[in-house]
PANUFI-979431 format. One record per residue (C-alpha): residue in one letter; x, y, z negated. Coordinates in steps of 0.2 Angstrom, whole numbers, plus 5000, padded with zeros to 4 digits. Layout:
BEGIN
type/east/north/up
A/X/Y/Z $
...
***
This chain:
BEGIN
type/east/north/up
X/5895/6579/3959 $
X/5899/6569/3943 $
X/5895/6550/3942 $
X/5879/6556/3932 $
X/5872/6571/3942 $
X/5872/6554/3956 $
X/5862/6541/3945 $
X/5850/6557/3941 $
X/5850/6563/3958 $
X/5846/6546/3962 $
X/5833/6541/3948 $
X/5822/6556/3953 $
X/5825/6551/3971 $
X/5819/6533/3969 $
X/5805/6539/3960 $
X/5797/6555/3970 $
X/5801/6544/3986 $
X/5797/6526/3981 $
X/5813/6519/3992 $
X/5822/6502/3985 $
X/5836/6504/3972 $
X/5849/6495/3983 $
X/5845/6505/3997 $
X/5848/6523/3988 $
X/5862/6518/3979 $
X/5869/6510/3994 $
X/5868/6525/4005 $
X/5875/6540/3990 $
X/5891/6527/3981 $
X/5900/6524/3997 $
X/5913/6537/3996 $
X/5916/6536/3978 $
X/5931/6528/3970 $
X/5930/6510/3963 $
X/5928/6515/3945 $
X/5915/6531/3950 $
X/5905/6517/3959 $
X/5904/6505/3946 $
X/5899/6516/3933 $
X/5887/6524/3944 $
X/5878/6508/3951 $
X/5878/6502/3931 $
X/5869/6516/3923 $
X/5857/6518/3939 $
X/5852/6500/3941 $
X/5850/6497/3921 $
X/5840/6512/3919 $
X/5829/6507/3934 $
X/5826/6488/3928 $
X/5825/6494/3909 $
X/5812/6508/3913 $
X/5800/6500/3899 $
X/5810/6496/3888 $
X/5819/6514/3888 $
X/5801/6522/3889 $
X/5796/6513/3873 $
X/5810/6519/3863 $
X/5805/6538/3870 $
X/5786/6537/3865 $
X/5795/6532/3848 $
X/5807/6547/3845 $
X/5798/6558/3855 $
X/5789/6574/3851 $
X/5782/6579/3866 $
X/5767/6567/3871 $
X/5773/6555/3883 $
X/5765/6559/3899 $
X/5768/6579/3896 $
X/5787/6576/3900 $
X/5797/6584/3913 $
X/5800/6570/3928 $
X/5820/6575/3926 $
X/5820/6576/3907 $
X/5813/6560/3908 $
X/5826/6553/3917 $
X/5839/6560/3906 $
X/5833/6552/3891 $
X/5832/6535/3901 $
X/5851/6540/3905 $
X/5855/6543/3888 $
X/5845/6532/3877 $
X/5853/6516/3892 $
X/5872/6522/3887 $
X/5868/6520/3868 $
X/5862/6504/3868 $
X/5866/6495/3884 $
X/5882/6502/3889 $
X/5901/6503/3880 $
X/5902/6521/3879 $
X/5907/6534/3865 $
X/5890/6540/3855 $
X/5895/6558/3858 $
X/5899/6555/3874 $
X/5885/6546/3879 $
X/5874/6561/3870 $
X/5885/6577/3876 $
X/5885/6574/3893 $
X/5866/6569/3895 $
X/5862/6585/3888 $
X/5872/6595/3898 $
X/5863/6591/3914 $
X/5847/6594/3905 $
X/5838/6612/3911 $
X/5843/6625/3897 $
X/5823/6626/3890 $
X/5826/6607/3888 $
X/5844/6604/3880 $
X/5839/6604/3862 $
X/5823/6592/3867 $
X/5834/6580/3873 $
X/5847/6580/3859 $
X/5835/6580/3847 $
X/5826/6564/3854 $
X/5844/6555/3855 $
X/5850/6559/3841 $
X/5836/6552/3834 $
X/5838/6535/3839 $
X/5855/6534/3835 $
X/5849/6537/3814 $
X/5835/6525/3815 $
X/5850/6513/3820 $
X/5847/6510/3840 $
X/5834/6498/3836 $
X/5820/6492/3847 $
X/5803/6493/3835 $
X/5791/6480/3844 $
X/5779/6482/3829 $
X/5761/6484/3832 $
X/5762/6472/3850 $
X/5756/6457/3854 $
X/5767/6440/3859 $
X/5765/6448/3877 $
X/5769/6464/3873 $
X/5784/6461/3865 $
X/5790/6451/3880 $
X/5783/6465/3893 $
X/5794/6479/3883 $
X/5808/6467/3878 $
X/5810/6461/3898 $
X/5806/6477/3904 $
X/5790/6468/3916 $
X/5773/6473/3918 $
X/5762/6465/3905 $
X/5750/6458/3920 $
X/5766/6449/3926 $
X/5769/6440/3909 $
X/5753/6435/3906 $
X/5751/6427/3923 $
X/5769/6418/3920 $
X/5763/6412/3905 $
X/5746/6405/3909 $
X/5755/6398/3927 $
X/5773/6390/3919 $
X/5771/6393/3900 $
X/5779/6402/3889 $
X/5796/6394/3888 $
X/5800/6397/3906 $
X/5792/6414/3910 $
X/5804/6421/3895 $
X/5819/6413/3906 $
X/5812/6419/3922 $
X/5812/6438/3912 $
X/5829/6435/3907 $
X/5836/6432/3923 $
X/5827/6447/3929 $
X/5840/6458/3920 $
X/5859/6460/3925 $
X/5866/6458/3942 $
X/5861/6446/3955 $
X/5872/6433/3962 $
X/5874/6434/3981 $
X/5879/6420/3991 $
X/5886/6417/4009 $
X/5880/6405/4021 $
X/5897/6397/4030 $
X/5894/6401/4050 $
X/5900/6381/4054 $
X/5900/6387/4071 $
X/5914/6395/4070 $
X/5923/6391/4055 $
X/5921/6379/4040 $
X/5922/6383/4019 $
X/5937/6383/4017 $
X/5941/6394/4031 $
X/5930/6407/4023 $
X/5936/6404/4007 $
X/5954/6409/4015 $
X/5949/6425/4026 $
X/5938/6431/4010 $
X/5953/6428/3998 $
X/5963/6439/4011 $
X/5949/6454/4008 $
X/5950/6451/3988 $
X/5936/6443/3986 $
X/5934/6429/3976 $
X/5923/6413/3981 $
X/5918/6397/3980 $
X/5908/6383/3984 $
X/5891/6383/3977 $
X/5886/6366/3970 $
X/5893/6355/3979 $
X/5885/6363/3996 $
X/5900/6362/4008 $
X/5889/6377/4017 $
X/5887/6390/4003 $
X/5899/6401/3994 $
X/5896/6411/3978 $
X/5906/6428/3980 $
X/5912/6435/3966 $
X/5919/6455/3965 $
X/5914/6457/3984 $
X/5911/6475/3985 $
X/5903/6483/4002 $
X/5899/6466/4011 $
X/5898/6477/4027 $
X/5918/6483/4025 $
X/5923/6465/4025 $
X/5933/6456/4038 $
X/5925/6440/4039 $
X/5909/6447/4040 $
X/5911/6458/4053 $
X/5921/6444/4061 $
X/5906/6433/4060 $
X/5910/6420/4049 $
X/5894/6421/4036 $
X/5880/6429/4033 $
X/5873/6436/4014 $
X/5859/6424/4010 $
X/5852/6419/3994 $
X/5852/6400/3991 $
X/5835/6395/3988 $
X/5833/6405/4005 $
X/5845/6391/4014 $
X/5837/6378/4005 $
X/5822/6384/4013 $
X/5830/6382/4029 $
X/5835/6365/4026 $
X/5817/6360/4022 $
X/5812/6362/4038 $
X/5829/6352/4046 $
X/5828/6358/4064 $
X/5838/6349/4075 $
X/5849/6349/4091 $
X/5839/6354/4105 $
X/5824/6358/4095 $
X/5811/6373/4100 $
X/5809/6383/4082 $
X/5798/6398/4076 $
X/5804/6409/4064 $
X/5788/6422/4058 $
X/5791/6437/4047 $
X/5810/6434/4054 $
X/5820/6449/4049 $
X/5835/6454/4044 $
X/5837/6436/4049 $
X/5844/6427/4038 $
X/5834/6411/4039 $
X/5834/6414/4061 $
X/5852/6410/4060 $
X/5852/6397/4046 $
X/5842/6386/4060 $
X/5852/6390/4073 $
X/5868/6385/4065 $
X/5859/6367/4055 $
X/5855/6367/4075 $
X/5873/6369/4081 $
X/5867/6383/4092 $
X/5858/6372/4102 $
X/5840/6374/4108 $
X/5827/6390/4105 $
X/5821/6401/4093 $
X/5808/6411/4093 $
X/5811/6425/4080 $
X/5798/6439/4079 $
X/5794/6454/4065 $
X/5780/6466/4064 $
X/5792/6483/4065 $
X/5806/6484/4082 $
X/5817/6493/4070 $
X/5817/6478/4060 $
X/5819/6466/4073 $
X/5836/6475/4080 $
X/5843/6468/4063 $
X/5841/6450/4068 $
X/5848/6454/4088 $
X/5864/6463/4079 $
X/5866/6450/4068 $
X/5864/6437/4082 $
X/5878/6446/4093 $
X/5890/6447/4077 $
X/5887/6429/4071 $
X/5887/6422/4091 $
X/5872/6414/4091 $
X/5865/6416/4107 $
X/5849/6403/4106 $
X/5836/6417/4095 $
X/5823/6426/4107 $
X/5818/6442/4095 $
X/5803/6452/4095 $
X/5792/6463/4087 $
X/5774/6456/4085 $
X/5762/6451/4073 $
X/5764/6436/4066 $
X/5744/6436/4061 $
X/5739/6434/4079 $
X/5741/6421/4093 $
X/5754/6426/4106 $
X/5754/6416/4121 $
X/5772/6419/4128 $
X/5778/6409/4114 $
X/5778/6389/4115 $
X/5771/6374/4105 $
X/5787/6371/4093 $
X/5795/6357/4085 $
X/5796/6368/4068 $
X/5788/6380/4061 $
X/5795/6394/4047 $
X/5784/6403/4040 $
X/5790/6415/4028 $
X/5776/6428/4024 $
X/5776/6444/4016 $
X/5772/6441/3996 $
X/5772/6452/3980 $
X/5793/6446/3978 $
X/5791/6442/3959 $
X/5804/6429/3963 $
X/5817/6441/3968 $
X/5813/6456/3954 $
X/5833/6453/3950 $
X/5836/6462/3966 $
X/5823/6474/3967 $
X/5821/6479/3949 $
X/5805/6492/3957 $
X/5794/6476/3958 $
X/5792/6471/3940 $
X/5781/6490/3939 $
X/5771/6487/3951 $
X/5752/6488/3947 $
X/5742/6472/3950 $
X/5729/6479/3964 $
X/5744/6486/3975 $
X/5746/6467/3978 $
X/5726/6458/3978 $
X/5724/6459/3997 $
X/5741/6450/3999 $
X/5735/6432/4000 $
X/5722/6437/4013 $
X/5735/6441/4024 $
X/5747/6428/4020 $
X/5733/6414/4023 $
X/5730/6424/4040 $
X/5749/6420/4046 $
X/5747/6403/4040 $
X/5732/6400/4052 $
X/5740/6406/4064 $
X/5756/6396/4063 $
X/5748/6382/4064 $
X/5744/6385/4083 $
X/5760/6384/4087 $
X/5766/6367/4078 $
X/5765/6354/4092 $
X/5758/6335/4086 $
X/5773/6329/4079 $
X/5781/6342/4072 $
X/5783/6351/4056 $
X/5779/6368/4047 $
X/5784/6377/4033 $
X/5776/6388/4022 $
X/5786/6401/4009 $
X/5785/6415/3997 $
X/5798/6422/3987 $
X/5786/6425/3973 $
X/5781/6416/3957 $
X/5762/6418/3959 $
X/5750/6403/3962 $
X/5736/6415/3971 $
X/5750/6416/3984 $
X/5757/6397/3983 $
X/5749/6384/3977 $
X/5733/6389/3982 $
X/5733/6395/3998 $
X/5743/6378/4002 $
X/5728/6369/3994 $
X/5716/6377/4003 $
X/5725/6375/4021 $
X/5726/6359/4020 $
X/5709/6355/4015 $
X/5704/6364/4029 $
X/5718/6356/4041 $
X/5717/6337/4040 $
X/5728/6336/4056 $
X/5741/6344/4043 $
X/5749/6333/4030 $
X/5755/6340/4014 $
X/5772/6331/4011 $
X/5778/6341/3997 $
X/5780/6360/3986 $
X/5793/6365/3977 $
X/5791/6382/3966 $
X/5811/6387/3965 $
X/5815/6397/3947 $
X/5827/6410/3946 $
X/5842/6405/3937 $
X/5856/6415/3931 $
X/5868/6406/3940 $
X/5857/6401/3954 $
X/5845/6405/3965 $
X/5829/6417/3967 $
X/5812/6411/3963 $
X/5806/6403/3975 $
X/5788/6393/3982 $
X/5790/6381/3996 $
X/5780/6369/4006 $
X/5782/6355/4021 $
X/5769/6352/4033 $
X/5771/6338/4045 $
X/5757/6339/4059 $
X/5749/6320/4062 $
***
């Protein structure tokens, strides 16, 4: 199967089956060569992220009403129209071997529709759209998305956020100081091939560059880091557990913030770590074993009601589920999603939120975080809690904004509990 037949094979999967980008490409690239797999995660992750955009150029050239085209021709002319303007690669290439995966009853279709694109110059025509129209298309984002953006953080930083929604994401690793320091994992990485290096002055955070399948690397599966985004760690660090502390982690897995505490904890103390699905809770025992952490207690449960095995805690993490418009950089499948799939989000996210408070000892401190840009989900449910919550004191939030060269979006706020 060519790199092509793989992205439309995967385009038509992705969009029939509704799983994640990463997670199909992850699970079709890994016994292709370097070069096949670059290509291949190039073409399928800019088609997925530039659907609008693509699709506004088709209703453009297109003679066949929109909706009346064929799910893989679609794809196809998303394939096509992305080589031509996004990527370095031959016209007539880009043209010829798009047609010939295209079904024989649909060869000239397709051609026809590229070609013409490339005569009117490989232009994108934004007339007849409003300011947030042309951002929706331009960005490739849901209008509903830009226009709460703009009312919430204005127009200057939502067109930021939409450009940092596009290209490859960053990823980060968090040191495991319990068994090695920076430099250590700078060393054992360079020994893999991978390029990395300290992250703004953290001495706990590494940005990797050119680090290929994570999972294949020595010094992960020695246990020397885990993959976690830095606004996550900061997150972490918010909450400054320390030695000897009791800590819960709700909505825990994978895991990544469970052992950020255990290791600002020196592996010291207990963590309750618990997630609504068991197969989701294996991923933070695995990673446990691999990083040696031997303080976290995980188990599926949801984080919505009381659970009376678990104790009064000195902090509190509560990371709930959210609409992710903080982390669309990473799954690209977000920025389409229709507004109602998400209204009965802050119900369940304020749920969590009363319930973590039972377990936040007098004294003690609770955190409350999103990875989403979306006051409905932030500001306001803070607000409300601690209005209703006077024992609670609101000491500070912080919305994080993606940055190109930074971390996700990102909301956070500290409770301290009088």
């Amino acid at each position: 199967m060519t790199g092509r037949e793989q992205v439309l094979d995967l385009l038509i999967k992705a969009d029939t089956q509704g799983a994640y980008s990463n997670i199909a490409l992850n699970s079709t690239i890994e016994r292709n060569s370097q070069a096949d797999r670059a290509f291949v995660s190039a073409l399928f992750y800019g088609v997925t992220e530039r659907r609008m955009t693509l699709d506004h150029i088709i209703r453009q050239h297109s003679s066949i009403e929109f909706d009346n085209i064929e799910s893989g021709t679609m794809q196809l002319l998303r394939m096509g129209i992305y080589q031509l303007l996004y990527m370095d690669i031959p016209e007539s290439a880009a043209v010829n071997e798009t047609v010939k995966l295209a079904e024989h009853s649909s060869k000239g279709y397709v051609n026809a529709v590229l070609r013409a694109f490339i005569r009117k110059g490989k232009k994108i025509n934004y007339d007849g759209l409003d300011e947030l129209g042309v951002l929706s298309v331009k960005y490739s984002c849901a209008k509903w998305i830009v226009k709460l953006w703009v009312k919430s953080y204005g127009a200057e930083v939502t067109e930021k956020m939409l450009a940092t929604s596009l290209g490859r994401p960053p990823v980060y690793a968090r040191v495991n100081t319990l068994v090695c320091d920076a430099d250590d994992l700078i060393y054992e990485l360079a020994e893999d091939g991978v390029k990395s290096d300290l992250y703004n002055g953290s001495d706990k955070c590494l940005l990797l560059e050119n680090s290929g399948s994570i999972e294949k690397l020595r010094a992960y599966r020695n246990g020397l880091f885990h993959v976690q985004d830095v606004s996550s760690q900061r997150c972490c660090e918010l909450l400054a557990p320390r030695e000897g502390d009791t800590v819960i982690d709700m909505c825990a897995a994978p895991g990544g913030k469970s052992f950020t505490l255990a290791e600002l904890m020196n592996n010291k103390g207990k963590i309750y770590s618990s997630d609504l699905y068991e197969k989701r809770v294996s991923l933070i025992k695995e990673g446990a074993v691999r990083l040696g952490i031997n303080i976290i207690t995980a188990k599926a449960g949801d984080s919505s009601v009381y659970d009376t095995d678990i104790p009064q805690a000195d902090c509190v993490l509560c990371d709930v589920p959210c609409s992710g418009l903080g982390v669309i950089r990473r799954k690209p499948e977000i920025k389409y999603k229709k507004k109602d799939e998400l209204k009965d989000l802050p119900i369940i996210q304020k749920k969590i939120l009363d319930n973590a408070k039972n377990y936040v000892r007098s004294g003690g401190r609770l955190v409350y975080s999103t990875c989403t840009l979306n006051p409905d989900e932030n500001e306001n449910i803070v607000n409300t809690f601690a209005a209703e919550n006077p024992d609670f004191l609101l000491k500070e939030t912080k919305n994080s904004f993606p940055e190109p060269d930074g971390g996700d979006g990102f909301f956070t706020a500290l409770f301290e509990r009088k």
